[in-house]
N, C-alpha and C positions, 0 to 999 in steps of 0.2 A: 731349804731345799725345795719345797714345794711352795708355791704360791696360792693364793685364796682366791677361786676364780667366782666366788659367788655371783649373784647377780639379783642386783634389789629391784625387783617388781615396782615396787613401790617410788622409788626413787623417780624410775623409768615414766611412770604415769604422771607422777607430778609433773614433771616435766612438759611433758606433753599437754596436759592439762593447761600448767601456763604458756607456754607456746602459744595454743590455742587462744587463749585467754587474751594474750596480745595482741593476734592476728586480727580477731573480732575486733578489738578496740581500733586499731589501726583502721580497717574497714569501716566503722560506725563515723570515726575522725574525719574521712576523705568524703566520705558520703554526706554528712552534715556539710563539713564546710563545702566540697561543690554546691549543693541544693542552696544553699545559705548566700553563697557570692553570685549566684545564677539568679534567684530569684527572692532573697531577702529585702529589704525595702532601709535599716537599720546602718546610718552612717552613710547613705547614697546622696549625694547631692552634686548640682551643677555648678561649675564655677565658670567665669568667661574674663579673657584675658585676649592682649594683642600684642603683648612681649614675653620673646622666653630668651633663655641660654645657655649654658652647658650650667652640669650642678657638678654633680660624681659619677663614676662606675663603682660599683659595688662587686669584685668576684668572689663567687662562692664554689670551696671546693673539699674534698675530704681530705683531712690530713692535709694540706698544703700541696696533695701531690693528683687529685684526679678533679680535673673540672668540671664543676654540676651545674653551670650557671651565669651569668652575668645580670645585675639589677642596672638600669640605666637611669638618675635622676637629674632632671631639670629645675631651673627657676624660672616660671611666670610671674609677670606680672600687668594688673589691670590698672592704665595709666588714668583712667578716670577718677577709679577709687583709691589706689596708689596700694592697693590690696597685693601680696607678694604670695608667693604659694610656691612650697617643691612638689613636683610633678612626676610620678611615677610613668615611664610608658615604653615604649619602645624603640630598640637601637637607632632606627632614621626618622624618627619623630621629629625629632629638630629640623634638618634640613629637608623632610615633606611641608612643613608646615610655616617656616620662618626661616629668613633673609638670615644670615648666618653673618654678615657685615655689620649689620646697625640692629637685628636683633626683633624687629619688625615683623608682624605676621604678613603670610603674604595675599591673606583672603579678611583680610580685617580684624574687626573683634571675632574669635571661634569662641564656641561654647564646647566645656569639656562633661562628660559624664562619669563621674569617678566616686572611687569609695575612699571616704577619708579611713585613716590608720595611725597609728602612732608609730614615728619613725624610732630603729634603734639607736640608742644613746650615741653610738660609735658611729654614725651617720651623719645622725644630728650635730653632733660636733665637727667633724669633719666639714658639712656644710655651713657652720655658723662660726668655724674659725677665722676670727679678725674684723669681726663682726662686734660691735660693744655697746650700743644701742637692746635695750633689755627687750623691748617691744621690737625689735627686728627680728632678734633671736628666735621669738616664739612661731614665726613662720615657718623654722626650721626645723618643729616641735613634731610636726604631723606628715603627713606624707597624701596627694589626692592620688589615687592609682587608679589608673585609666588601665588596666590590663587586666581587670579584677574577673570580668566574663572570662578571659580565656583561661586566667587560673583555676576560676570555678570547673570548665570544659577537663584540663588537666586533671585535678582531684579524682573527678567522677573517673574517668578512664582510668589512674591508677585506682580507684577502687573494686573496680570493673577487672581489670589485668590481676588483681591480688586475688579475687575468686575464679577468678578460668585456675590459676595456679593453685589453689588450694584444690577446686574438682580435678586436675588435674592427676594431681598425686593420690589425690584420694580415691579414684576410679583405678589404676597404674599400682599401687604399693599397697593401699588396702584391698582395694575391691579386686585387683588384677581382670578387671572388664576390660582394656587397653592392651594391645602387645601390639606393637610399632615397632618389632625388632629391634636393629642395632640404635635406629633413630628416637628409641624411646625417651630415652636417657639427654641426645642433644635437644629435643626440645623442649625438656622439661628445663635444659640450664639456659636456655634459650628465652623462653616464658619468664625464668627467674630475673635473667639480668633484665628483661626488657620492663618486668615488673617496678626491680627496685631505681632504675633510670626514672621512670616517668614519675615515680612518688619524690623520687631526692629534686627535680625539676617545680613539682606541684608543690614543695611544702613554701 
């Protein structure tokens, strides 16, 4: 007849407690890794090539149903050294930079600046199927990512968008320093989505 409306204190803080706990971690995560691809020196090096060509698209999305993304990868290669490389970079990379008919760069040898990475398994293969040469294979092991600065730029910004959102609330629901009226509330879901968009982007 009656229901037990208690309410655990305790529970309630824990929670919060880890929430928090997250948040920070989350925070420390974006902020190292921006700092780290921005201005790390670890795994940076130059490679130079005068052929590329299509490799894969990579879509990444939640649940199969909201799109977060697309990765674009290339294959380079240096006709001097016969050196083969997949090539992380951007959607019109290819046809800014090479003859799309024979494959040819169109400003000669370029010099690339990227951070090597190790490519995922389900990539890897993808790029290296039909491929059976063992020493081929492993060019398809690693990935040079020429896009590493602007990911760095993205991290820091959602690190950046995850504390305006934490002051946010926390000025608003704790501190009630904020009254925005009716528009309180939309920009706080506003801040939210804009938040977790740029981190699902930056990871």
């Amino acid at each position: 007849m009656f229901r037990n409306n208690t309410y655990n204190r305790k529970d309630s803080k824990l929670v919060s407690a880890l929430g928090i706990l997250f948040a920070v971690g989350v925070f420390i995560y974006f902020i190292i890794g921006g700092f780290s691809k921005l201005f790390g020196k670890s795994d940076y090096m130059e490679i130079s090539i005068d052929m590329a060509g299509y490799g894969i698209v990579v879509e990444h999305s939640i649940n199969g149903l909201i799109p977060t993304g697309k990765d674009y990868y290339y294959i380079g290669l240096d006709s001097e050294s016969g050196n083969i490389y997949t090539i992380q970079a951007g959607k019109s990379w290819l046809e800014d930079n090479f003859n799309t008919e024979d494959n040819t760069s169109k400003n000669g040898r370029i010099t690339l600046k990227t951070k090597n990475t190790r490519l995922d398994y389900k990539v890897s293969n993808e790029l290296s199927s039909g491929v059976t040469d063992p020493e081929l294979k492993n060019a398809f092991n690693s990935c040079y990512d020429t896009l590493y600065k602007s990911k760095g730029v993205h991290m820091l910004v959602a690190a950046l968008l995850e504390l305006l959102l934490f002051l946010y609330f926390l000025l608003v629901i704790k501190l009630m320093v904020i009254d925005l009226g009716k528009f309180t509330g939309i920009i706080g879901i506003v801040l939210l989505l804009a938040t977790c968009m740029v981190m699902l982007t930056a990871i």
